[in-house]
C-alpha positions, 0 to 999 in steps of 0.5 A: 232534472230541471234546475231551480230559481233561487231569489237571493236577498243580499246585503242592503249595505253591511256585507256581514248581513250576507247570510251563510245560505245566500253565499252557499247558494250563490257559490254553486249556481250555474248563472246569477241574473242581477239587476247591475252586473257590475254590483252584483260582480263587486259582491261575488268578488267581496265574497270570493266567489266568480259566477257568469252574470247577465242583467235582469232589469226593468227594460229586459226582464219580461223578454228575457224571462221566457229564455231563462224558464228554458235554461231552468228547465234545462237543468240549470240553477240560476240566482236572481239578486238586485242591487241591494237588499230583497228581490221584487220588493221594489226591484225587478223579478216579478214577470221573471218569479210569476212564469217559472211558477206558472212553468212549473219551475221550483222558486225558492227563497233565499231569506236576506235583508229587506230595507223596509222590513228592518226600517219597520222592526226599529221606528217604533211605529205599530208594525202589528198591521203595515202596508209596503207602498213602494216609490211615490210618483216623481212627480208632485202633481201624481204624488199629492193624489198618490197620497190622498189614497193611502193617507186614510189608511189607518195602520203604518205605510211604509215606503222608499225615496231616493235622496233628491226627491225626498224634501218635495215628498215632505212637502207633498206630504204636509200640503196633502195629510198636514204638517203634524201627520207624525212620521220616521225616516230612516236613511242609510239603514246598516251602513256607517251613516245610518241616520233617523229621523222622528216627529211631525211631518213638519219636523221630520222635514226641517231635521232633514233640511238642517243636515248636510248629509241629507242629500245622500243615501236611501231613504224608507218614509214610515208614516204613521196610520191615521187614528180611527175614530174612538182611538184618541191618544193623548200624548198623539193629540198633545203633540198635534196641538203643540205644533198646530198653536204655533201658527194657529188660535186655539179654535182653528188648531183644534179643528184641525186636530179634530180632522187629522186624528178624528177626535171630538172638536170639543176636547181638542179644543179643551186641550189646545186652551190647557197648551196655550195656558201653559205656554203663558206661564212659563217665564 
């Protein structure tokens, strides 16, 4: 009999969050392929548990993939795991998943945490209709056209970026979709420092600068989708505004506004003149 690929999510940084299945899973496998095997060792060890590993990375998974369907078919049952959280979702599996399916390997998932599912279940963004985006581009030129392409979508994007690149991806950010595009980032989700951050672009982006812990830990960027035209909420366009007046006469703020949430330019611009006047008066 052929054996099985088990794809094994572990825990994202909460050992707890290892489910019972994963373990038992992991516990009677022939052989775990891991993205680091010096990780994945530390997480048997945690778990007591003491499996032969090989590496299953970016740079050998699609050479390594054919020898593996020839131990599954063998009668092996092999765990793929990564560093942390689900596999293929930004992490290597995919080449490896798509020949034991075309082998006629069975693929059985094996459910675990996924850093931009439980990311989406706590901003308190709409989560009815999302799209995962993965890594933006290193660099700032690809990034900035990386996001004109996804910026019009009009529901929740959800994507990873790692400590170091993610001040200049808030500032590609406010220059390409504009500094009131309202967005949440969670850093270090399920560990003792988990942290959040709401607001506009430009918020979010001077929280993170103001904290001193914001260089460490991984980072999932949750943007809020572009509102189609005929959804104008008002609360959204107060707070678009708001921002916008502090550098801005009311006439251009509100055809910024107009722009962003595809709003009439007549009733932002009623709405910036209420927000100015109302700023006046407070002593």
């Amino acid at each position: 009999m052929q054996g099985k690929l088990y794809v094994v999510g572990t825990p994202i940084g909460n050992l707890d969050d290892m489910v019972p299945r994963a373990t038992q899973v992991l516990q009677f496998v022939d052989l775990v392929l891991a993205e680091d095997t010096r990780h994945s060792g530390q997480l048997l060890a945690q778990l007591g548990l003491s499996k032969p590993l090989k590496s299953c990375h970016d740079h050998n998974e699609k050479e390594l993939a054919g020898q593996v369907v020839d131990w599954l078919r063998q009668g092996k049952n092999i765990a793929l795991v990564s560093d942390a959280g689900t596999p293929l979702i930004s992490d290597p599996g995919f080449n490896l998943v798509r020949l034991a399916r075309e082998q006629g390997v069975e693929v059985v998932p094996v459910p675990g945490a996924c850093a931009a599912i439980l990311a989406l279940s706590a901003a308190g963004l709409p989560a009815d209709r999302f799209s995962f985006v993965g890594f933006p581009p290193a660099k700032s030129g690809p990034r900035k056209t990386w996001l004109q392409e996804i910026g019009h979508l009009q529901h929740t994007l959800v994507a990873y970026e790692a400590p170091h690149r993610i001040l200049d991806l808030l500032d590609d950010l406010i220059a390409v979709l504009g500094s009131a595009r309202f967005l949440v980032v969670g850093r270090e989700l399920t560990k003792r420092y988990e942290s959040w951050y709401r607001g506009t672009a430009q918020e979010v982006r001077d929280q993170l600068a103001a904290d001193p812990q914001h260089l460490r830990g991984e980072f999932v960027v949750l943007l809020q989708g572009e509102p189609s035209q005929g959804e104008l909420d008002a609360a959204e366009l107060h707070r678009y505004l708001k921002v916008l007046l502090e550098e801005l006469p009311p006439s251009r703020a509100a055809a910024i506004a107009a722009k962003l949430l595809g709003a009439p330019k007549q009733t932002c611009y009623q709405v910036a003149l209420a927000i100015q006047q109302a700023s006046s008066e407070v002593p």
